[in-house]
N, C-alpha and C positions, 0 to 999 in steps of 0.2 A: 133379846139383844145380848151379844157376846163382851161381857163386859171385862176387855181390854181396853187396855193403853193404847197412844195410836205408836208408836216406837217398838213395841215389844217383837223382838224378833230382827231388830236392828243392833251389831254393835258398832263400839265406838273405840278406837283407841287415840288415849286422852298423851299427847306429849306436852301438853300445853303447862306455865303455872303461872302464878301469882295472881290476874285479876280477870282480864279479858277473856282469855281461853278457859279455863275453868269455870266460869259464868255460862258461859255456852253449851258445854260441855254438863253442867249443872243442868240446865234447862233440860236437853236430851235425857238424861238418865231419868227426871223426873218422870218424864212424859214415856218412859217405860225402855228406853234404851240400856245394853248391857254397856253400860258404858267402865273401860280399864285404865285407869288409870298407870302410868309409868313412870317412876322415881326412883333417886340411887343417894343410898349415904352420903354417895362419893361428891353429891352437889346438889339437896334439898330444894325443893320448893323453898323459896325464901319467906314462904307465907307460912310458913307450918308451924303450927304451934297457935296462930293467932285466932282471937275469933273470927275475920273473914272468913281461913282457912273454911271453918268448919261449914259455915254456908255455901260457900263458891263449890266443893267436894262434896258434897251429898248424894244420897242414892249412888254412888260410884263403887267400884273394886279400886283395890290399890295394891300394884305389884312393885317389887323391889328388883331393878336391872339395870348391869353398866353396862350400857351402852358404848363405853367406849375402847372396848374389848371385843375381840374376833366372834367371841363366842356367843356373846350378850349382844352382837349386831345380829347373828345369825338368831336367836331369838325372836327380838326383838320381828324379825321380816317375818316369822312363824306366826308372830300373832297377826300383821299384818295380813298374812294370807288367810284370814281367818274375820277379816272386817272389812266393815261398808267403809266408815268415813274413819280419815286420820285428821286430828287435828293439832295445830303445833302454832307457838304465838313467837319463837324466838328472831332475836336480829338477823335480818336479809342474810344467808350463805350459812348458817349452824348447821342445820340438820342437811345439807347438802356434804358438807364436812365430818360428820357424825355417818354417812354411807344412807340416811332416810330420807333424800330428797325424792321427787314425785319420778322421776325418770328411773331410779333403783327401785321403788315400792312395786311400780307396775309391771316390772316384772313377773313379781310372783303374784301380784294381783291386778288384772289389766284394767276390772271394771270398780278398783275403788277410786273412793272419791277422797282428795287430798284439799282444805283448806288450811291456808295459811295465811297468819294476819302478824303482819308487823307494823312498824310506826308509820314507815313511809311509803309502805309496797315494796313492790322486788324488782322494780324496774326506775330509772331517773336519778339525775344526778344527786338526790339526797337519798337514795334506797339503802346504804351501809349508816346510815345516822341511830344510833344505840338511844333508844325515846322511851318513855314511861307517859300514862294517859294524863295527867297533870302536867306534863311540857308541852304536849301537843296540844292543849288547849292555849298554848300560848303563840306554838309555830304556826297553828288555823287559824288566828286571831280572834278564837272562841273567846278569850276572856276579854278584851278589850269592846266586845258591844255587851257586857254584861257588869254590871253594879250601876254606877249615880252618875248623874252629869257632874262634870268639874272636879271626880276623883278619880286616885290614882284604878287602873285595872285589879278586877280580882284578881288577885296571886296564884290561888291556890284550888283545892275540889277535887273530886274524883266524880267529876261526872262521865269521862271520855272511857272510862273502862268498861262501867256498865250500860253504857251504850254500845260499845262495839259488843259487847258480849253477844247482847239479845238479838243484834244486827245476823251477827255469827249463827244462832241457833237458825233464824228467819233462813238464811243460806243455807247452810244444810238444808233443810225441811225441804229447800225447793229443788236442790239438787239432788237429794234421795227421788220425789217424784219425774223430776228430769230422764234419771235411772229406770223407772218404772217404764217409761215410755220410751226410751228409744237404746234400754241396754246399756247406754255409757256410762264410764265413769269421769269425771275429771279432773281438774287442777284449776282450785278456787284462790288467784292472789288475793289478797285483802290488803286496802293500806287505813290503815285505824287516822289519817290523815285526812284524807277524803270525806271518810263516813264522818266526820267534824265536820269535815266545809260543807256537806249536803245539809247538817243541821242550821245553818246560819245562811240562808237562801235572801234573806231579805237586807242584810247586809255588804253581800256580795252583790245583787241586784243595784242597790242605792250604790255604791261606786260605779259601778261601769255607766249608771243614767244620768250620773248628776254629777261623777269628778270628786266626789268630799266622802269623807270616810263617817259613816255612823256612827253618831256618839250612844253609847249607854243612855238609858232612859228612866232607868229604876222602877219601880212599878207602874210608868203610864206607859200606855199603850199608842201604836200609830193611827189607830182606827176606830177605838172605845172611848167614853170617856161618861163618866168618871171612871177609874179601872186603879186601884188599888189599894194598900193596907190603909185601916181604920182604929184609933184607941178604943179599946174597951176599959171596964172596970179592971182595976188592979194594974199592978206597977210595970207587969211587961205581956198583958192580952190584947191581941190582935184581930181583927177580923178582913178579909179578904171578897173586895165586891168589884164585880165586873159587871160593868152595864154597856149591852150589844144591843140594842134595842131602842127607839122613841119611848116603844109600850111598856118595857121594863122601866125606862128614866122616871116616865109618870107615876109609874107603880111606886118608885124608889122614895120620889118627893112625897108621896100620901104615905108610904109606910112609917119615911121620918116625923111626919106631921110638919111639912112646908110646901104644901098644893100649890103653892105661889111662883115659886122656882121652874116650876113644869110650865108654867104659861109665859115668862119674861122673853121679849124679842129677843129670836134666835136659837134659845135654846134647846128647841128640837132638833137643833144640828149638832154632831158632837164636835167637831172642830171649832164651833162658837163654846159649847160647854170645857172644850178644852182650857181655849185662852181666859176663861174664866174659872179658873181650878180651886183659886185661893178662896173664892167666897162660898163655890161649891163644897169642897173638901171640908170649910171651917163648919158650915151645916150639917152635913152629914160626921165629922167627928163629934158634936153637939151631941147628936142625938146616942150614937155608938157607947160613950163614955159614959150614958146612963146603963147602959146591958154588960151582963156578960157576955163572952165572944159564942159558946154556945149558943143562948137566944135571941143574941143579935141575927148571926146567922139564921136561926130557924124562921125567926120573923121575916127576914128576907128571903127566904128560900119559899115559904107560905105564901109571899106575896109574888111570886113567879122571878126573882130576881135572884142571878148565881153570885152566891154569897158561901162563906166558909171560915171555920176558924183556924188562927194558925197557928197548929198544936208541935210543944217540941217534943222528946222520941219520947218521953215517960208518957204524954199523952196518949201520942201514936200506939205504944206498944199495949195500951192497956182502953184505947176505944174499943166501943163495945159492937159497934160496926165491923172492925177487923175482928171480933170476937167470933161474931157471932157468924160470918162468911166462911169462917174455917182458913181463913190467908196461915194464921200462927197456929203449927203445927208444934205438940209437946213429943219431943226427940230426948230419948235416952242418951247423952252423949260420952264417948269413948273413956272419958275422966269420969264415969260414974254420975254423973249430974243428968237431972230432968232437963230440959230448958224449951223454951220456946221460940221456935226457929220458923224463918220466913219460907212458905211455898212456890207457888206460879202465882200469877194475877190472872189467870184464867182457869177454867174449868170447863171439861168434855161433858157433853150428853150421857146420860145414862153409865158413868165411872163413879165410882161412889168413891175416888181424890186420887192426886197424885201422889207416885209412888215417893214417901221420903224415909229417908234412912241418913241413921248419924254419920258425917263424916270420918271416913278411915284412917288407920291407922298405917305409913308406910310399911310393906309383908305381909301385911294383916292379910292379903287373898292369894299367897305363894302358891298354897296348894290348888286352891281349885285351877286358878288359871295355867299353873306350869305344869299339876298332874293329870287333870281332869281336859282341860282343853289341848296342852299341846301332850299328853300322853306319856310324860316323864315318869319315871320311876322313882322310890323315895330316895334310895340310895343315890341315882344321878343328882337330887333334887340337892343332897345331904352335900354331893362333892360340888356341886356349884356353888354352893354357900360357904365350902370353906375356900373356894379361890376365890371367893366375892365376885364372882359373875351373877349372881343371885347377891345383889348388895345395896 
């Protein structure tokens, strides 16, 4: 077996920054895409510098181009004609503005493939609204079926970024075999607003069936029951139990040592175990707050019931589960440092891992891409750096 990447042999030109588009774009390069990254002194990535940065940019090149110069657009469409996918996360009308929208690109390239993800899409009366992934969890009404009954909504989170990201990756992938089979290229709108409202389906369901807006629910569930966090020993450990099952419930009641509970009228039903939560939960937290969240969990997990602890990052980053799966990758990073940085959550047949490399530095790849690729000479390379078309 030819052990490649499934990407190598694809590039990418990355116009995208801060969270969304670079998550995406992060994924491709891993999975062995040439992915190029494009930045200009003249208006940074606002993320640079940060540690995101340095995860979301991985496995990438990073060129220096203004773009918003005659010369740095004619560029710029050079590498274009030189790639599969463009991707770009800015508010509805910029890069249409900037001469790179999808009707200009194809010119010089008919068969690439163009996504583009903004907050609201490119089309409808809110498609100019200037959004970040923590507002749209508020204009989707993602945060309001999420926290406690009787308080106020989450505020806050950055779930909506890393979700479209991977969303974004999934799109390509399918658009490149799109390509494979019938030759075309296309033009992918994305609205980072939708891909919210597709996550909260059971929300949007319950109003249009029943007229009343779903309240948050906090960790019970519509359909399980028992279904959430448990004390453990020590002053802030947790454990995490979901029971889907009759045969798990039974299991549950002989694990804690209350066989009794599994026989009471009704209680094989969870909607009867629901309305009964208080006298359930007080049992099973009985028994929790003798274990640690580790062997609580194990015990549960031994006994067929999905059970878990809920570890915060010092935990997460130093289980030995993610240890030992190879997720945390040690990357030499730009600032001289070791560090241990997050991979894919998958893994190919016969690839012995994905491709990761420390995030760059903005120029850090002038040469290859503007000597090597588009065939500039040092001297042109030298005068476009001091007009800052190379900036």
């Amino acid at each position: 077996m030819i052990n490649r990447l499934p990407l190598e042999g694809t590039r990418v030109l990355d116009l995208s920054w801060i969270i969304a588009g670079p998550t995406s774009t992060r994924c491709l390069a891993i999975m062995g895409a040439d992915v190029i990254k494009l930045g200009s002194a003249r208006r940074p990535d606002p993320s640079t510098g940060s540690p995101p940065f340095q995860v979301y940019n991985q496995s990438k090149s990073y060129a220096a181009l203004n773009i918003s110069r005659p010369e740095g657009l004619e560029m710029a469409m050079s590498l274009v004609a030189l790639s599969d996918i463009v991707v770009e996360n800015f508010a509805a009308g910029v890069v249409e503005r900037l001469g790179l929208g999808y009707e200009a690109i194809r010119e010089v390239n008919p068969n690439v493939i163009m996504i583009s993800s903004s907050g609201t899409g490119h089309s409808g009366p809110d498609k100019d609204y200037v959004a970040y992934g923590s507002l749209l969890q508020h204009y989707t009404g993602w945060n309001t079926v999420s926290g406690y009954p009787g308080q106020e909504p989450i505020k806050g989170g950055l779930w909506a970024d890393p979700w479209v990201g991977m969303e974004l990756t999934m799109v390509a992938v399918a658009a490149l075999n799109h390509r494979v089979v019938t030759g075309e290229g296309q033009y992918i709108d994305f609205s980072m607003a939708e891909a919210l409202s597709a996550s909260i389906p059971e929300a949007i369901l319950h109003y249009q069936m029943n007229g009343a807006v779903k309240e948050p629910m906090g960790n019970d569930d519509d359909w399980n029951s028992p279904h959430g966090m448990y004390h453990c020993k020590g002053s802030d450990s947790w454990v995490a139990i979901a029971v889907t099952t009759n045969q798990e419930w039974k299991a549950l009641c002989c694990a804690i040592g209350k066989p009794e509970l599994a026989s009471k009228p009704g209680f094989d039903n969870a909607e009867v175990r629901r309305d009964h939560r208080d006298e359930i939960d007080a049992a099973i937290s009985q028994w929790t707050s003798q274990h640690d969240d580790y062997d609580a969990a194990e015990i549960l997990q031994n006994a067929g019931i999905p059970a878990g602890p809920s570890l915060d990052v010092s935990r997460v980053y130093n289980d030995p589960h993610l240890r030992s799966s190879g997720y945390l990758y040690q990357v030499k990073t730009n600032d001289g440092e070791i560090r241990d940085l997050p991979s894919l959550p998958w893994r190919f047949e016969g690839q012995s891992g994905p491709r990761i490399a420390a995030a760059p530095d903005l120029a850090q790849d002038n040469d290859r891409i503007y000597r090597e690729l588009l065939g500039l000479s040092e001297s042109e390379i030298a005068q476009l750096v001091e007009d800052q078309i190379i900036y």
